[in-house]
N, C-alpha and C positions, 0 to 999 in steps of 0.2 A: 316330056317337060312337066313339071311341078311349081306349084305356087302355093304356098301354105301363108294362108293370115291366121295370125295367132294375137293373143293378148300382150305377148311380149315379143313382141318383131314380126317381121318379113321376112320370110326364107325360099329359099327357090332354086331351081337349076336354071344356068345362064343362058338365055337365047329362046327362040319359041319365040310363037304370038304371044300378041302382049294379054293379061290376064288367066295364061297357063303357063308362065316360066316368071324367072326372076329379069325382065326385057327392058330396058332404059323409062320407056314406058312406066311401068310399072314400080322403079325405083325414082324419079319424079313423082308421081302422084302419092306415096305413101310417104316419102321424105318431107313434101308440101303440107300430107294431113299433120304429121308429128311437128314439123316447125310453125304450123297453126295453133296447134295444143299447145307449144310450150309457151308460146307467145300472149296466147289466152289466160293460160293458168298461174304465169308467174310473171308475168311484164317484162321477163329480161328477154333481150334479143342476142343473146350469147349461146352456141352450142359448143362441144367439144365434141371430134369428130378421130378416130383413131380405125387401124387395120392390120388384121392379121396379110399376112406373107401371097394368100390367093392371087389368082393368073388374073382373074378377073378383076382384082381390088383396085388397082390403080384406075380402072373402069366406072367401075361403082362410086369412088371417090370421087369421079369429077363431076359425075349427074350428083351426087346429096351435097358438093359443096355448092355448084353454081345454082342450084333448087333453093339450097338456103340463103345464098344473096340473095335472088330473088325476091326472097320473103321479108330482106331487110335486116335479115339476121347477120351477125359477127361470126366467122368461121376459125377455131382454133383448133390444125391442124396435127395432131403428133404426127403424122404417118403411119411407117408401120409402129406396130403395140401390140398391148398387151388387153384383155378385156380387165381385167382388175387395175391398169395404170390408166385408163379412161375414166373407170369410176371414182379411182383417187383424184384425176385431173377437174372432174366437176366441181366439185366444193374448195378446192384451192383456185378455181378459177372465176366462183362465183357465177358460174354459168346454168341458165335456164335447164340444163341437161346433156347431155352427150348420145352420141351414135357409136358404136361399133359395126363394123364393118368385117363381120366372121360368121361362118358356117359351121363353126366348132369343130367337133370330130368329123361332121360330113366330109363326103369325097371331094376331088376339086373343083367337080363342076356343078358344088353348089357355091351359094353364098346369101347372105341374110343382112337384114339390119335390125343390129339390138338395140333395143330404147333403154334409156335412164332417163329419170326425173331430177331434178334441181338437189340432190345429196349425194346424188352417182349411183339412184342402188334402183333396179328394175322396175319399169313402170306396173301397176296393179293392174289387176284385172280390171276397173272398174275407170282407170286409166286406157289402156289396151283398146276399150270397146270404143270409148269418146275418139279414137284416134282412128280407128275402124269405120266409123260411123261420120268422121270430119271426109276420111276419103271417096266413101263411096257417095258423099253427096259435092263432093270436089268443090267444099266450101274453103275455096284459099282465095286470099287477096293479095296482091303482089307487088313487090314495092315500087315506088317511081324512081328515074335516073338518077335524082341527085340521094335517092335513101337506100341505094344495093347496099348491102352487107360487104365486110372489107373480109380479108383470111388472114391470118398466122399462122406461120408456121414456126412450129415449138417442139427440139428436140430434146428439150433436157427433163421431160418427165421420167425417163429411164433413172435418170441420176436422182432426181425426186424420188423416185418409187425408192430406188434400193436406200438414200436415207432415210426416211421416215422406217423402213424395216428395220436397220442396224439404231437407229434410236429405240427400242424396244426393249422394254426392262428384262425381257425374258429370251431376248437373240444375244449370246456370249461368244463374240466373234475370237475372245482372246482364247477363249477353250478350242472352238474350232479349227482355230490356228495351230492350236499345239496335237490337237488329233491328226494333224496330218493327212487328212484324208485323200485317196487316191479314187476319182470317180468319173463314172462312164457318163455320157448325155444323150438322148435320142428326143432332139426337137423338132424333129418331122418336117425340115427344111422350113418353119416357117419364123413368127418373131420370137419365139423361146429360142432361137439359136444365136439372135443378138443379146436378151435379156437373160438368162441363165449362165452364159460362162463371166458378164458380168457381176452377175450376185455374186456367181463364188468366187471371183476375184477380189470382188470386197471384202468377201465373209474369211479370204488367206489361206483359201486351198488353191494348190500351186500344181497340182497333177488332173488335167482334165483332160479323158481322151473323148474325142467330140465327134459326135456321128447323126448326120444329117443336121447341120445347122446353119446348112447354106439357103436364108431367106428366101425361096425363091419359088414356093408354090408346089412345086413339083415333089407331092407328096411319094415318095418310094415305099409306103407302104401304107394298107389301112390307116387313118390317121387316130383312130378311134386305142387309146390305149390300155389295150386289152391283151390275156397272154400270147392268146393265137399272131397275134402283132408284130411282138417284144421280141422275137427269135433272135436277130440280129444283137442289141445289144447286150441279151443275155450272153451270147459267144461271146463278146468284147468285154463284159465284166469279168469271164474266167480266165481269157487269153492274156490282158491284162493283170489280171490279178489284184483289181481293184476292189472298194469297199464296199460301191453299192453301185449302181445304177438310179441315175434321174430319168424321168420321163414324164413329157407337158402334151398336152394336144397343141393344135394351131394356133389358137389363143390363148394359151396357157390360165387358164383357170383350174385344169384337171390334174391331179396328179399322181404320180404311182413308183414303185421306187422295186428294185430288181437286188436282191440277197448277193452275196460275195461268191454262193456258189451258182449263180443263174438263175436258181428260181426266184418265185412270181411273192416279194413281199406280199401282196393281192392288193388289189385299188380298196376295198373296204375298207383296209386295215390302216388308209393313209389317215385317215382320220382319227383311228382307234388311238392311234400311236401320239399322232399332235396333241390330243385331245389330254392322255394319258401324262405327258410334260406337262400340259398346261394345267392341270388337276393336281399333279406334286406340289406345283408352286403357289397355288391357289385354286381356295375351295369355292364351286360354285356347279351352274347348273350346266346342260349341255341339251342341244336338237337335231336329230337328224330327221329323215323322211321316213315313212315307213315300210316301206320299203329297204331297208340300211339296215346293216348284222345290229344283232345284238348285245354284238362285245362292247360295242358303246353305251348302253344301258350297266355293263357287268361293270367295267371299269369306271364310270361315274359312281355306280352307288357306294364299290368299294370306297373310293376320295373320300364320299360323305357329302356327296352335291346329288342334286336331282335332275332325272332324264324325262325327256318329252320328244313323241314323237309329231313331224309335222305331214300335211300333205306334202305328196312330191313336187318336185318347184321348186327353184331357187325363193321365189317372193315368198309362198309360204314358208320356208324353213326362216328367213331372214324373221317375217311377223311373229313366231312363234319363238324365236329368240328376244329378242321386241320385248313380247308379252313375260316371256319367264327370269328376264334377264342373264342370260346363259351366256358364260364368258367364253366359249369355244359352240363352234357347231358348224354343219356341213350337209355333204351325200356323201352316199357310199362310193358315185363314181370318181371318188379321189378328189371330191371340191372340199376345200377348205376354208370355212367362212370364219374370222377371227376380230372381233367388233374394237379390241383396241387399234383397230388399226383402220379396219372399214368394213361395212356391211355388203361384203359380195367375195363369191368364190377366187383365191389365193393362192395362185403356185407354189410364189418366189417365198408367200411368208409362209406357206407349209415348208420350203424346204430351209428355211432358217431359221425355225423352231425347229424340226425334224434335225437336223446337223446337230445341234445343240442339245437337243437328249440323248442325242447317239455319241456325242461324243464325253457327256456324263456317266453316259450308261459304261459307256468304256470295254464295250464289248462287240461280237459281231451282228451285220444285220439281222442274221436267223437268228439267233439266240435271242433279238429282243423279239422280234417277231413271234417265237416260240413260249414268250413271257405273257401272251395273250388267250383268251380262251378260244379255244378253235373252233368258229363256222365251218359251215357251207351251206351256198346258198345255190337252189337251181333254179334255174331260170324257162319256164316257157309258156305258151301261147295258143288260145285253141282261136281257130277263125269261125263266127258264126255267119249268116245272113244279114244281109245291109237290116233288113224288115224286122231281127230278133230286136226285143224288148230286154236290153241287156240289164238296164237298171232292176225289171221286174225278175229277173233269172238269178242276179245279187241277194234280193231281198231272201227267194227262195231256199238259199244255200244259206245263208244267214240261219232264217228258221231252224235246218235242219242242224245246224250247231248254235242252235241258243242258249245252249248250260255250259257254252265256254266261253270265256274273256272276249270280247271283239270291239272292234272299232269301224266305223263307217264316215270319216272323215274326207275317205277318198279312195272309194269304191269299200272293199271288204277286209280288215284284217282279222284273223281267225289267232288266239294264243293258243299252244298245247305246251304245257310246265315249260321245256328247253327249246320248244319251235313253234315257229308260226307260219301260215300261208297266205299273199296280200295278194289277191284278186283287183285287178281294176281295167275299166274299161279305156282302148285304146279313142286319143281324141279326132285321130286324123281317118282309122279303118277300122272296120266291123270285128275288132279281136278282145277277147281278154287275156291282159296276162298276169300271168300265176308265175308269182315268184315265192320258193320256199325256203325254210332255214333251220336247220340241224346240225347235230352236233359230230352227225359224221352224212359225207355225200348220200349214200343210200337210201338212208332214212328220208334227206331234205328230197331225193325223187320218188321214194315211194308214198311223202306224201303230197307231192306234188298228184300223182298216177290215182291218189285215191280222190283228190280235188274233181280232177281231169271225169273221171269213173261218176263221180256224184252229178255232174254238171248236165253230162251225156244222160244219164237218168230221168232227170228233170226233163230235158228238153224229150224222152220220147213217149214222157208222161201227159206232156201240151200235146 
């Protein structure tokens, strides 16, 4: 069993003692500390409360809605959702904040609960901790019989979401309409298998073959949308012979999209590509993490707008759009963050900006994909001892490349002219991991192998 507190939510696997799993327990007292905080920090007693497709969620739902009566607070229910149509549902609802009720990519037998503050967009760190610190001294006060909190139930945020998206000077439903697009979907049985064959019904594509979109928890494969994954609707994009392949995590913030001939457009590129339409149309800056290809640096500077990298985190990349005011920005794992619309990762409006370049471009998905400068990036992880002084093992490798470009915003980024290497300590286990990027695989793991090689050094140096 698992219990991770974090700054932004509570996450956990379901059952266990209480304070080693995610256990009713334990989603009472962190639900009580957050309906504390919002009650403190904003007077309103209004949350919005929404859920991804999970076995467990109907579970979960009933301890954070009747938690929040308790507290006095107004409960307005979407059910199942989406985590970007919660953060929309905040500020149209005027509400102190919202809950999400999703584990993301995790397996099914986790589940978490994600905080928003009064705008819909992640609580801060500094937010996180006040909310950390309200539970562990289980400072709640709770309401009297006549002052419980009342619930609503409100289905028509789906239809909210996909209008405010098709109102978008830069979503051309009537082009997409005449692309005719024929296209696969892999919603991983959870609420992208309600929300996504509506968007593209809105958006007037009329051919959708749909795989795994029966809401119901029962993930049939890793949910994490990755190539090792994607097998299944790859087959179905060629058997078909359709134009692309969709695919959302559980809560559809993530996105990633499958070429005409089966291969992997790659989740990095999801962004490369929105980001790339939304730089034709208008000039301006863009953020990803540092972690995230480079092609998003390549492809900004060509527009003639400026790129900034942020720490990993959604909250960071959001502040560091914030600050530069960057009309596009994201992660690499296929989050699409889009500020005319809202400050928080975006399936539906990656894939109706995405539709809409591609049906400009008027070509195949490889071919635009191909219009990109090609990463790759590798990916891995040395495990040290709980007792290693990781920060001080950073600094040291730092030193040993001080006459090249770097960054220490969040743990170590190293530049070398077309690659770079981002070291950072894990927050949960004694690992770091070394993520690299190059312009062809080999290169990004050998210098991954020379990181790896320098590191091992170091420590047999101590």
């Amino acid at each position: 069993m698992t219990l991770i507190k974090s700054i932004s939510g509570i996450r956990g696997t379901i059952g266990g003692i209480a304070g080693n799993g995610l256990t009713p327990i334990d989603i009472v007292k962190f639900t009580a500390a957050y309906g504390s905080w919002v009650i403190k920090n904003t007077n309103i007693k209004k949350i919005v409360l929404g859920r991804d497709a999970r076995i467990s969620g109907d579970m979960v739902n009933n301890l954070v809605t009747g938690t929040l009566q308790g507290l006095g607070i107004e409960v307005i229910d979407l059910g199942l959702s989406t985590t970007p149509t919660v953060e929309i549902a905040v500020p149209m609802e005027k509400a102190g904040g919202g809950i999400i009720l999703t584990a993301s990519h995790n397996p099914k037998q986790w589940n978490a609960l994600k905080l928003l503050n009064e705008k819909g967009e992640f609580i801060n760190d500094e937010n996180g901790k006040e909310v950390l610190e309200i539970a562990e001294r289980a400072d709640f006060s709770f309401a009297e019989v006549n002052d419980l909190g009342k619930v609503t139930y409100d289905d028509s945020y789906l239809q909210k979401h996909i209008d405010v998206i098709l109102a978008l000077p830069l979503v051309d439903v009537e082009l997409i309409k005449k692309a005719n697009f024929k296209i696969a979907i892999d919603c991983v049985n959870s609420t992208g298998g309600i929300f996504i064959p509506a968007l593209l019904k809105a958006l007037g594509v009329k051919t959708v073959f749909e795989l795994y979109c029966e809401p119901n928890g029962e993930f049939p494969h890793n949910p994490e949308p990755l190539p090792e994954n994607l097998t299944e609707i790859a087959k179905v994009v060629q058997s078909k012979q359709a134009d692309l392949g969709i695919v959302v995590d559980p809560d559809v913030d993530r996105l990633c999209f499958v070429c005409e001939d089966g291969t992997m457009f790659g989740e990095e590129y999801t962004l490369v590509a929105v980001a790339d339409y939304v730089l034709k149309n208008q000039v301006g800056n863009t953020v990803s993490n540092l972690s995230s290809t480079r092609a998003l640096k390549d492809v900004t500077l060509r527009a003639g707008g400026a790129y900034n990298a942020a720490a990993v985190g959604e909250v960071n990349v959001v502040n560091q759009m914030k600050a530069t005011n960057a009309i596009i920005g994201g992660e690499g794992n296929g989050g699409i963050i889009y500020p005319e619309l809202h400050y928080g990762r975006d399936a539906l409006v990656g894939i109706a900006l995405f539709l809409t370049h591609l049906a400009k471009f008027g070509k195949s998905v490889s071919l635009l994909r191909s219009s990109y400068p090609n990463y790759h990036i590798s990916k891995n992880k040395i495990t040290l001892t709980p007792e290693m002084d990781i920060d001080a093992l950073l600094v040291k490798v730092q030193e040993k490349y001080k006459n090249q470009p770097n960054s220490t915003i969040d743990g170590l980024k190293i530049e070398f002219d077309s690659e770079w290497v981002h070291l950072r300590k894990s927050n949960t286990e004694p690992i770091i991991r070394i993520y690299s990027e190059a312009e062809n695989e080999t290169v990004a793991e050998n210098l991954a192998n020379k990181i790896i090689s320098d590191i091992k050094e170091i420590l047999k140096l101590n």
